[in-house]
C-alpha positions as CSV (number, residue, x, y, z in Angstrom):
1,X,4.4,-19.3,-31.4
2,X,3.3,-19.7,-27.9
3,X,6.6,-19.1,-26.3
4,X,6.3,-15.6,-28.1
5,X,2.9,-15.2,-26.5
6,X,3.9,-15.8,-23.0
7,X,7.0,-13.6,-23.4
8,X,4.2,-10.9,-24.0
9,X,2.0,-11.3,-21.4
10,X,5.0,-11.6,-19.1
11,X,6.2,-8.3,-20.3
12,X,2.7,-6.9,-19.8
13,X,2.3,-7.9,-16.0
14,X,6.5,-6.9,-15.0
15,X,5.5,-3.2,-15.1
16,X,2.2,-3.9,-12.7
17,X,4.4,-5.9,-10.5
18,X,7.4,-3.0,-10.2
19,X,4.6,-0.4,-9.5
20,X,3.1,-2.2,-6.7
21,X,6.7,-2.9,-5.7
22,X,7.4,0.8,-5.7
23,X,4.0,2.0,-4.4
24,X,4.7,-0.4,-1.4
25,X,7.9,1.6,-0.2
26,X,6.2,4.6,-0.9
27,X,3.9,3.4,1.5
28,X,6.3,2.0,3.9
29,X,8.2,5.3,3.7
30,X,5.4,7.5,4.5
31,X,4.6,5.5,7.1
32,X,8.3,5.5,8.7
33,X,8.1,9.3,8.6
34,X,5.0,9.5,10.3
35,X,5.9,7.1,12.9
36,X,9.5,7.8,13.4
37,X,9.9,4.1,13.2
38,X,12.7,2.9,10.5
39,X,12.0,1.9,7.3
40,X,14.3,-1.9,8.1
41,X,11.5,-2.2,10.8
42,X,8.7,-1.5,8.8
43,X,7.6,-5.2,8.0
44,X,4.2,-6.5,6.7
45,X,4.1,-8.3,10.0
46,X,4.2,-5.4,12.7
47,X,1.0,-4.8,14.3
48,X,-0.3,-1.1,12.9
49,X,-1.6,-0.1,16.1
50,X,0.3,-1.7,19.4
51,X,4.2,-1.9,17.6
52,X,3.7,1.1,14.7
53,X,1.9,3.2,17.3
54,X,-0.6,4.5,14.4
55,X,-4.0,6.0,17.2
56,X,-6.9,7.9,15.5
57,X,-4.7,11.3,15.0
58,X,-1.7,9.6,13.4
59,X,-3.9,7.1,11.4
60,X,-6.0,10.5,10.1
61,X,-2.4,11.5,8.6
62,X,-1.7,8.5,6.9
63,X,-5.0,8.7,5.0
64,X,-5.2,12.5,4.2
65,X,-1.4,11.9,2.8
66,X,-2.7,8.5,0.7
67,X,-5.7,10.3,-0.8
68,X,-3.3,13.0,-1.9
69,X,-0.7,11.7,-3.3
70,X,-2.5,8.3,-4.2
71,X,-5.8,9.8,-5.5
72,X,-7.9,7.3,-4.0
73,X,-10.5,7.8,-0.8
74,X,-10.1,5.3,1.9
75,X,-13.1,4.1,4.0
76,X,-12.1,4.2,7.4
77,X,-14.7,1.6,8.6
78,X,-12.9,-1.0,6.1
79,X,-9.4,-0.4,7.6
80,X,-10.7,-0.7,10.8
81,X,-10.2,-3.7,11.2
82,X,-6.7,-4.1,9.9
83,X,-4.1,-5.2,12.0
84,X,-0.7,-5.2,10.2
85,X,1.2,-3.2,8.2
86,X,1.1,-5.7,5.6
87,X,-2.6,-5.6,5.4
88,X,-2.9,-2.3,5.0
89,X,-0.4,-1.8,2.5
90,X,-2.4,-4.8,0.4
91,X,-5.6,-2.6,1.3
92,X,-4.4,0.7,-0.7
93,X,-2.7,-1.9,-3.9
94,X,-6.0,-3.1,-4.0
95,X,-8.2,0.2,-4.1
96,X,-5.6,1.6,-6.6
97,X,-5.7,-1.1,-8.6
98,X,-9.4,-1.4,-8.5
99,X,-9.4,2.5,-9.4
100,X,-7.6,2.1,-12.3
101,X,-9.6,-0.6,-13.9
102,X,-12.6,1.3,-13.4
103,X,-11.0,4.1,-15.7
């Protein structure tokens, strides 16, 4: 019996896994685009600002095209202070996923 009920709740969390999976190079691609910087370079480790190149115009881009297509509104003045692509990408997974427990 409780081999059955972990095989559930395993099957429950594999599609939250794959979406975060695929909202992450979603992310990464957008990103790329805007930046004209490779997707293969894109890691969570490059610095947003100094390696990505992301300043206040290109930044303003990224977030107009997240709250479109992601339907959630970032505060600037919490991603200020992010420094990696990494954590900005964990950021957005987080709002969204807070969004959609709050529905």
């Amino acid at each position: 019996m409780r081999k059955k009920a972990k095989k559930k709740i395993l099957n429950k969390e594999l599609p939250v896994k794959n979406k975060d999976a695929d909202l992450r190079k979603q992310i990464v691609k957008v990103l790329s685009q805007i930046t004209r910087i490779p997707i293969n370079e894109m890691c969570d480790d490059v610095l947003i600002r100094e390696e990505v190149g992301i300043d206040s115009l290109r930044s303003i881009e990224v977030i107009s095209w997240v709250e479109k297509q992601l339907g959630i509104t970032v505060c600037e003045r919490e991603i200020s202070d992010v420094k990696k692509v990494g954590e900005f990408i964990n950021y957005l997974l987080a709002e969204l996923n807070r969004n959609e427990k709050n529905k």
